[in-house]
N, C-alpha and C positions, 0 to 999 in steps of 0.2 A: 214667812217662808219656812225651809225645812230647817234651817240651823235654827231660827230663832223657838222653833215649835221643840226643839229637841235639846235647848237650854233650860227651856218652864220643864220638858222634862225628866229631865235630869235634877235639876232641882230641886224637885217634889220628891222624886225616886231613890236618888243618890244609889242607883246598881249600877254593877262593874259594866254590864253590856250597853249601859246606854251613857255612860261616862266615857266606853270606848267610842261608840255611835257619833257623839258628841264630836269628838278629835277629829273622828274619819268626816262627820259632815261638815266640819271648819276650814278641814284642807282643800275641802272638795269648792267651797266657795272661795276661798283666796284667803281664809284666815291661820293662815301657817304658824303663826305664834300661842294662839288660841288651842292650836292643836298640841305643841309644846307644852304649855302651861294643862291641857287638860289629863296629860300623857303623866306626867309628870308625878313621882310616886307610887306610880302600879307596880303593886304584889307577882310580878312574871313569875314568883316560885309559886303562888297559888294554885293551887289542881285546879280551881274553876276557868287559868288562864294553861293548859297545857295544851301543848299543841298551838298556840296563836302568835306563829312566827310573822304572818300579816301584820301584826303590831308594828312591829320593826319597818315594816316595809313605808307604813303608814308616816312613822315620824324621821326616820331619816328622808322621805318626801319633802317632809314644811320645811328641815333645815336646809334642804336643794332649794326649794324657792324662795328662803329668805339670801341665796348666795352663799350659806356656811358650809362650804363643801368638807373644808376639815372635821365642823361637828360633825357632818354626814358620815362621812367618812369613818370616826370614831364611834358615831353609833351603828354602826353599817356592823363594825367589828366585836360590839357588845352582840348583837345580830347574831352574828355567827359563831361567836362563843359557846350560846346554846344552843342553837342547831347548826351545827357544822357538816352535818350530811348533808342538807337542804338545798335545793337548787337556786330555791326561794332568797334564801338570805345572802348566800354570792352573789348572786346579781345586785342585791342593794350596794356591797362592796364596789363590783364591777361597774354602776354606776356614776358611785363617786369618785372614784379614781377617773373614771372616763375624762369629768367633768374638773377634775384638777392636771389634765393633762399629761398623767404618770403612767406612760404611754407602756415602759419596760413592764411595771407591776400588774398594769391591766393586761398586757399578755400571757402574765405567768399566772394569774386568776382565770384566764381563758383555756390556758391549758388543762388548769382545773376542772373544769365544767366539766370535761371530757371525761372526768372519772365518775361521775355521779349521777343517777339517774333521775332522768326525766319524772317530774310530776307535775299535778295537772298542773295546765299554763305555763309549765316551765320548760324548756328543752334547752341541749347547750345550741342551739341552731338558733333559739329565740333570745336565748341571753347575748349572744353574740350581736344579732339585730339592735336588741336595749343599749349596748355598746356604742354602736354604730353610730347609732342616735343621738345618743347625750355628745359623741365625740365629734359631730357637726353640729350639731349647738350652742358649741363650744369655741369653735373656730377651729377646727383638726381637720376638715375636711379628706384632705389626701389617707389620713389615716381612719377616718370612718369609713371610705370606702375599699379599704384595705380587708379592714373588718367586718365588712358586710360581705365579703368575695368569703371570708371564713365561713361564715353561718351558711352561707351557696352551697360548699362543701360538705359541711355537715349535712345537710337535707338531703342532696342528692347523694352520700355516702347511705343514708337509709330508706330506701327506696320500694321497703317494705312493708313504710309505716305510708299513711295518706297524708305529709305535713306540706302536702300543696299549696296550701294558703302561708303558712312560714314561706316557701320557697319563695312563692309570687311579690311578700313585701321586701325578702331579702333582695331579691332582683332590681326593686326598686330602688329601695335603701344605695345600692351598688351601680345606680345610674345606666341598668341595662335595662331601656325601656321598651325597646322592643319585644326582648324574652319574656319581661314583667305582662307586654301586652296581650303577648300570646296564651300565657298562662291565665289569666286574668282573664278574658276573652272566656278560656273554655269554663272556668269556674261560674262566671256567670251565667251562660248557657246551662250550665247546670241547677244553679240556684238564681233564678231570675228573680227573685222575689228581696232577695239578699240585696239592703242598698249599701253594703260595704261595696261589693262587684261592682254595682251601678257609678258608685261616686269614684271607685280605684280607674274605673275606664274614664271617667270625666276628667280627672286630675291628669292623666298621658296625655288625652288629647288637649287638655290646655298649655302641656309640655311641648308637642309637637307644634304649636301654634294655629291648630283646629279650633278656631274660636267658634263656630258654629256650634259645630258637633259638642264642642265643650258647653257651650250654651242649652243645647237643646237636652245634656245631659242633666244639667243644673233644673231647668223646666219639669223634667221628670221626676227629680226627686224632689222638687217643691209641691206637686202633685201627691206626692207619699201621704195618705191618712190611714196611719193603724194606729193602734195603741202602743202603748211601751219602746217608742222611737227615743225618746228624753233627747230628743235635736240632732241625733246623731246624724239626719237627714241634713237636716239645716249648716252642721259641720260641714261635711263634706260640700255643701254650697259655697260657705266659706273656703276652704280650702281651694277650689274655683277658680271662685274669685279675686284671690291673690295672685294665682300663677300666672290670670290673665292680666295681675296689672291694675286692676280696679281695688284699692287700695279700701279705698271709701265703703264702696261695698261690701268689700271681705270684713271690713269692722262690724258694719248694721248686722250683718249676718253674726258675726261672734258672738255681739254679746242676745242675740235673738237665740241662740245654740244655747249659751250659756244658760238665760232665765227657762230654759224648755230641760233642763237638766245636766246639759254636755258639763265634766267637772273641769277646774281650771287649771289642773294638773296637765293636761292634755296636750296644752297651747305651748308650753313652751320648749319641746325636744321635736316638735314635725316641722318637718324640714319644708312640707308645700307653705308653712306659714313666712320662708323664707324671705320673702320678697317684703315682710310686713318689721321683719326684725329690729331696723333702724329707725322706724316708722314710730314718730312722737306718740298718736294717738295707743297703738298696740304696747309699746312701751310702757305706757299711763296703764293701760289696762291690767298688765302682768303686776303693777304695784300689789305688794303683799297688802290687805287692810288689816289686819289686825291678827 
């Protein structure tokens, strides 16, 4: 597989870019300690690492999924020591805070956001969302969706940027699933091709208890053959098939996402996986290997 192909490579090679590779495709299969240990040591004042504030993002990751929210936390703040402009490395903060339930600090990191400018993948609308999320994962419910009503705000305060696609999960995130459907609806008409659209309408109508129509949307996207999917199709079948209850299924489906590329990072802050969270097998599954 690709961690074991990019061990022999490293090995043989021993360069920084595939010792980073190394880390990133450890956490990406569930080996979060692997990522730690492979992390472990790097030169960040090197010029050949400037600029690679993703580092950071990468390993305060395996310490969230070994549960060391504190390490996270601490290195979330090494993070941001050297890029403290970065949208990038507050959110690693924001977080772990989320996820240790320091519900005052994560607000006053959120006011932050507000001063800082958006780059790529980063907005405070979308950091606000990352929020949301880890803070229902967490068991915060009432206060994720506090903070998803945030990022709503912020989206619709810039209404002359296109962050439609922010607005439509924030909506979600925020359990207004009608709004989310509306938006989501025209997006996809837009981009029919897009099985994010495809699977975000399936996952409502399994909300609203449209088990058809949730089905026939699942059908469709098992239909999906292009290239460069890596299961993302196959997820969103999983996701599905939780909301409808089918427990059993949402798993065959996971780890079938999983071996097609979906990374394991993924599963544990979406909230459609919800219904799976107490669930002995899914459980099993989030175990760190190594």
């Amino acid at each position: 597989n690709t961690l074991r192909a990019m061990r022999e490579l490293y090995r043989l090679t021993q360069e920084v870019n595939q010792r980073y590779q190394l880390g990133l495709d450890a956490i990406r299969a569930n080996f979060p300690r692997e990522t730690i240990q492979t992390f472990a040591g790097f030169d960040l004042k090197n010029e050949a690492m400037t600029g690679w504030y993703f580092f950071w993002g990468n390993l305060t990751a395996a310490h969230h999924m070994l549960g060391d929210h504190k390490r996270e936390l601490e290195t979330a703040r090494l993070g941001r020591e050297q890029y403290p402009e970065l949208l990038a490395t507050l959110s690693y903060e924001i977080e772990a805070l989320a996820a240790l339930g320091r519900i005052e600090e994560l607000n006053e990191r959120l006011n932050e956001s507000l001063n800082l400018p958006p780059q790529r993948g980063f907005t405070p609308g979308g950091v606000m969302r990352l929020a949301a999320w880890e803070l229902r994962a967490h068991g915060f419910r009432e206060e994720s969706i506090k903070t998803a009503e945030r990022s709503i705000a912020w989206y619709k305060a810039h209404p002359d940027q296109d962050y439609r696609s922010g607005l439509a999960y924030s909506l979600y995130v925020a359990e207004r699933w009608d709004e989310a459907r509306t938006l989501g609806e025209a997006l996809y008409q837009e981009s029919p091709d897009n099985e994010d659209w495809l699977g975000f309408l399936g996952t409502l109508d399994a909300r609203r208890g449209d088990r058809d129509e949730a089905m026939r949307i699942s059908d469709e996207l098992k239909s999906i053959n292009r290239p460069y999917l890596f299961g993302n199709h196959t997820y969103w079948r999983a996701r599905i098939a939780a909301l409808l209850g089918e427990k059993e299924e949402a798993m065959n489906l996971l780890r079938e996402a999983l071996a097609q590329g979906v990374p394991y990072t993924w599963l544990h802050p979406d909230m459609d996986l919800e219904p799976l969270w107490d669930y002995p097998p899914f459980k099993e599954l989030l175990k760190p290997k190594g």
